[in-house]
C-alpha positions in Angstrom: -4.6 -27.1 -69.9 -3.0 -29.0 -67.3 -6.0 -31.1 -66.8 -9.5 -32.3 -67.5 -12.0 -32.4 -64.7 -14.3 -35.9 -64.8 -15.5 -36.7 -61.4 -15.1 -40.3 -62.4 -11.6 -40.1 -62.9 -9.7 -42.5 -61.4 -12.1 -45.6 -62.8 -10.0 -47.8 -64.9 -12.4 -47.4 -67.6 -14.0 -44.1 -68.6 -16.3 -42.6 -71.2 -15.9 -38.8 -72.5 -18.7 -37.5 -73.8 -21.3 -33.8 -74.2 -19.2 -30.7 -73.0 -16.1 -33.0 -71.7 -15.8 -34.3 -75.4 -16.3 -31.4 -77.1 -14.0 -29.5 -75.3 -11.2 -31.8 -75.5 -12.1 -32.3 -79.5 -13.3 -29.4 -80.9 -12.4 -27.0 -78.8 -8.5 -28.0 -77.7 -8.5 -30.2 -81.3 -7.0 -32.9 -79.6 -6.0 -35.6 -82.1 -7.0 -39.3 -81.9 -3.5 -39.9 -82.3 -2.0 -37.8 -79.7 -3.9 -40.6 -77.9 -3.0 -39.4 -74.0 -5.0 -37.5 -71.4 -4.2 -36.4 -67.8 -7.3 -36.4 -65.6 -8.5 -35.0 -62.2 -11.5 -35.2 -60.3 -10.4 -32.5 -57.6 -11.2 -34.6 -54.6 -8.0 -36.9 -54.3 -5.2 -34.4 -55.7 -4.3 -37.3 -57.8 -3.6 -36.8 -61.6 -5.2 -39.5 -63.7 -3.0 -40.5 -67.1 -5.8 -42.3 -69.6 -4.7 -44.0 -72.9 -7.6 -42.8 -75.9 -8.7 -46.6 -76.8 -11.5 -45.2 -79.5 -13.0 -41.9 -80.6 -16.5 -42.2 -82.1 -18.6 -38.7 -83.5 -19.7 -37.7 -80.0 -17.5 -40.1 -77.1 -14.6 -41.3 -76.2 -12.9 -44.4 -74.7 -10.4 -44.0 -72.0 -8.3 -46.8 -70.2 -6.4 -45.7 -66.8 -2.4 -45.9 -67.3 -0.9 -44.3 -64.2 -1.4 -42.1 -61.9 0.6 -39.7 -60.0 -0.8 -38.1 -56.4 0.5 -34.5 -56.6 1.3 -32.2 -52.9 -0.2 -28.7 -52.8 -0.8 -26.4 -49.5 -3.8 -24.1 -49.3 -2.7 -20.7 -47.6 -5.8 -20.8 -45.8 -7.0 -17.5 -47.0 -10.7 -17.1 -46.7 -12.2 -13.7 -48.4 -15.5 -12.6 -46.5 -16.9 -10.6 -50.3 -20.1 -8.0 -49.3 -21.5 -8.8 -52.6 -21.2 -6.2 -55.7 -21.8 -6.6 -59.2 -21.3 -10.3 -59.9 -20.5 -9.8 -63.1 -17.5 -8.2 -62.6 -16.9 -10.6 -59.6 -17.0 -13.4 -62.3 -13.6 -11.8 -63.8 -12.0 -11.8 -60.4 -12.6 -15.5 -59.4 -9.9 -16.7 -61.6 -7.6 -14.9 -59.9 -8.5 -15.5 -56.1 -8.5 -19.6 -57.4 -4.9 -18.9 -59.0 -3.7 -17.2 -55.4 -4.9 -20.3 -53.6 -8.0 -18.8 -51.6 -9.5 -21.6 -49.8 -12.7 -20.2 -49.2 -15.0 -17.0 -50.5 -18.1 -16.3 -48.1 -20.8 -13.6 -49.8 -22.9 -11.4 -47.9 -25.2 -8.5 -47.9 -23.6 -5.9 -46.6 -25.8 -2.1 -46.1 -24.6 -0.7 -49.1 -25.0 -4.2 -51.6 -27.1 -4.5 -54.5 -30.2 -6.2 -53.4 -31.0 -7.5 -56.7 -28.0 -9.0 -57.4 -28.1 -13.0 -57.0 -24.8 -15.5 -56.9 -25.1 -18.6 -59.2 -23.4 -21.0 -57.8 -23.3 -23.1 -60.3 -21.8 -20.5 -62.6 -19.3 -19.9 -59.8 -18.1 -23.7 -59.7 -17.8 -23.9 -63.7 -15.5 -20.6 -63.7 -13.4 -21.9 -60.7 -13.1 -25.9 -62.6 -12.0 -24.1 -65.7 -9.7 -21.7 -63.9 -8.3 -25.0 -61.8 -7.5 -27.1 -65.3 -5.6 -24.0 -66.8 -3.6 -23.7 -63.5 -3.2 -26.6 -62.1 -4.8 -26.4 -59.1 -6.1 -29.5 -57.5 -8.7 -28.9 -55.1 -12.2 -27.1 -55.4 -12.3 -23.5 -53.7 -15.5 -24.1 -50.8 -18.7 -21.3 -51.5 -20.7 -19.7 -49.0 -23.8 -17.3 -49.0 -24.5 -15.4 -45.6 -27.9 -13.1 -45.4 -25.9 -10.3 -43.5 -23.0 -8.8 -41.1 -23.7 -10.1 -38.4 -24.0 -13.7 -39.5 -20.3 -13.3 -40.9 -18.8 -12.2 -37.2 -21.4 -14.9 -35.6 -19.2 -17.3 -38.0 -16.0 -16.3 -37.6 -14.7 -14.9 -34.4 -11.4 -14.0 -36.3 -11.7 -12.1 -39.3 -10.6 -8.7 -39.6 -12.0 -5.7 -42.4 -10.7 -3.9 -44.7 -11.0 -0.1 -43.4 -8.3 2.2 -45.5 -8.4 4.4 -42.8 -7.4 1.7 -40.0 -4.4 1.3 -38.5 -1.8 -1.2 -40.4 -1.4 -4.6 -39.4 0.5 -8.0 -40.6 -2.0 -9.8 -43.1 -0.3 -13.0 -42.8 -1.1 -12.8 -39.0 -4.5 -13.5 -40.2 -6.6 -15.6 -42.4 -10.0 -14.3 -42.6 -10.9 -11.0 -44.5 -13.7 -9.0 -45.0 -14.1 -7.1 -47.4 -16.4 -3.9 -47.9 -19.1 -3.2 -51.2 -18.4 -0.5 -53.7 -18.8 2.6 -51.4 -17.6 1.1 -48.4 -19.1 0.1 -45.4 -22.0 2.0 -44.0 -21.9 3.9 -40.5 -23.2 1.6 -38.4 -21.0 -1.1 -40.0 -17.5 0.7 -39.1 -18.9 1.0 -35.6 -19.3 -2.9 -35.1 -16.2 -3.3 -37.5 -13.7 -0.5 -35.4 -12.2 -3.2 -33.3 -11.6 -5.6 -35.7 -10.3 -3.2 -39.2 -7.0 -3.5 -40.7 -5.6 -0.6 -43.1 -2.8 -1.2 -45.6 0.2 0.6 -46.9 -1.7 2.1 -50.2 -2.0 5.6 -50.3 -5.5 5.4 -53.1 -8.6 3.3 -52.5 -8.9 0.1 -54.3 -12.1 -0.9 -55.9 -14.1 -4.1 -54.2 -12.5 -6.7 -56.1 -9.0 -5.3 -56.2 -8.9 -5.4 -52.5 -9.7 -9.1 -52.3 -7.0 -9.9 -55.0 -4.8 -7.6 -52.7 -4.9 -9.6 -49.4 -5.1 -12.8 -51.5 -1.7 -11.6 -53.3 -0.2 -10.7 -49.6 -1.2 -14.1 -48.3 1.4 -15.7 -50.7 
C-alpha cells in the first residue's frame, strides 16, 4: 500500500475509524508501534505523513508530521466503453487506473446489454483501492452517456476501434471508442467509417482487452 485514502487528510488532527481502521488494523495488521501512516486525499497530490498518537478497539488518533506534494502527468487518455458485462469490466478498471486513463465515458451502444447497470459507487471504491496499491494520486473522472450519438455530440475528436480500419498513430489521439462484445452494429460503422482506427493485431480482441490496449499504447 502506498497510501491510505481519508478525504480529511491534510488536517493536523485526524481520527481513523469503520472500514479506514479496520483496514489499516486487521486487514494490513499494522502495529500500534510501527506508529507511522502516509495519507492522501486524491485532490491535492500531496502525501500526508501522520504520527499514530492512540489506538483504541475501534479508532485511531493521528497527528500531521510532514507532508510531501508529489508530480504526476495524466496521458490524457479518455476510453469511450459501449458498456458489456460489468462484472468483468470491474477486473479491468484496475488496470486502465494503473495505465493512467484520465477519463472512462459508458454508453449504450446497439449491441449492449440493456440490463446491465454501472454502480458508480462500486466503480470509485475499486479505482481508490487500485490508486493506494499504485500510487496514483488523482481520482479517474466517470461518465454515463444514454447512446452514440451523445458520445460524438461530446467529443468532436474521438476515433473507434474498427479492426478492419485503416491504421493510424494512437498517440495522435486521445479519445477512444470502443465497441460491445460483437462489435458495432451496421448502422454504427456507417456513422463511425470516418472516424475508425485499425491496429497492427492480426486476431480480434475482446471488449476490455481493446481498452487496455490503446491505454497500454498511450504510455
Amino acid at each position: 500500500m502506498q497510501f491510505l485514502y481519508q478525504i480529511e487528510a491534510g488536517k493536523q488532527e485526524l481520527t481513523l475509524e469503520d472500514e479506514a481502521f479496520h483496514y489499516v488494523f486487521n486487514v494490513r495488521r499494522k502495529k500500534a508501534d510501527n506508529n507511522h501512516l502516509t495519507l492522501a486525499n486524491m485532490q491535492d497530490s500531496t502525501l500526508y505523513k501522520y504520527r499514530i498518537l492512540k489506538v483504541e478497539k475501534k479508532k485511531a488518533l493521528l497527528d500531521l508530521i510532514d507532508s510531501n506534494t508529489i508530480e504526476q502527468t495524466s496521458k490524457n487518455t479518455h476510453i469511450i466503453q459501449s458498456i458489456i458485462d460489468m462484472n468483468e469490466f470491474y477486473k479491468t478498471l484496475p488496470y486502465l487506473n494503473e495505465l493512467f486513463v484520465e477519463k472512462i465515458t459508458f454508453f449504450y451502444s446497439d449491441f449492449s446489454q440493456r440490463n446491465e447497470k454501472i454502480n458508480i459507487e462500486k466503480l470509485n471504491k475499486i479505482l481508490i483501492n487500485s490508486s493506494m496499491q499504485c500510487g496514483r494520486m488523482s481520482i479517474m473522472k466517470l461518465e454515463i452517456l444514454n447512446n452514440l450519438q451523445e458520445v460524438l455530440d461530446c467529443n468532436k475528436d474521438a476515433i473507434a476501434l474498427d479492426f478492419n480500419a485503416n491504421q493510424c498513430n494512437i498517440k495522435s489521439y486521445n479519445s477512444f471508442i470502443i465497441g460491445p462484445e460483437g462489435g458495432f452494429s451496421k448502422n454504427e460503422k456507417e456513422v463511425l467509417k470516418d472516424r475508425s482506427f485499425g491496429i497492427n493485431n492480426p486476431l480480434i480482441m475482446r471488449s476490455k482487452t481493446a481498452a487496455i490496449f490503446v491505454a497500454a499504447n498511450k504510455i
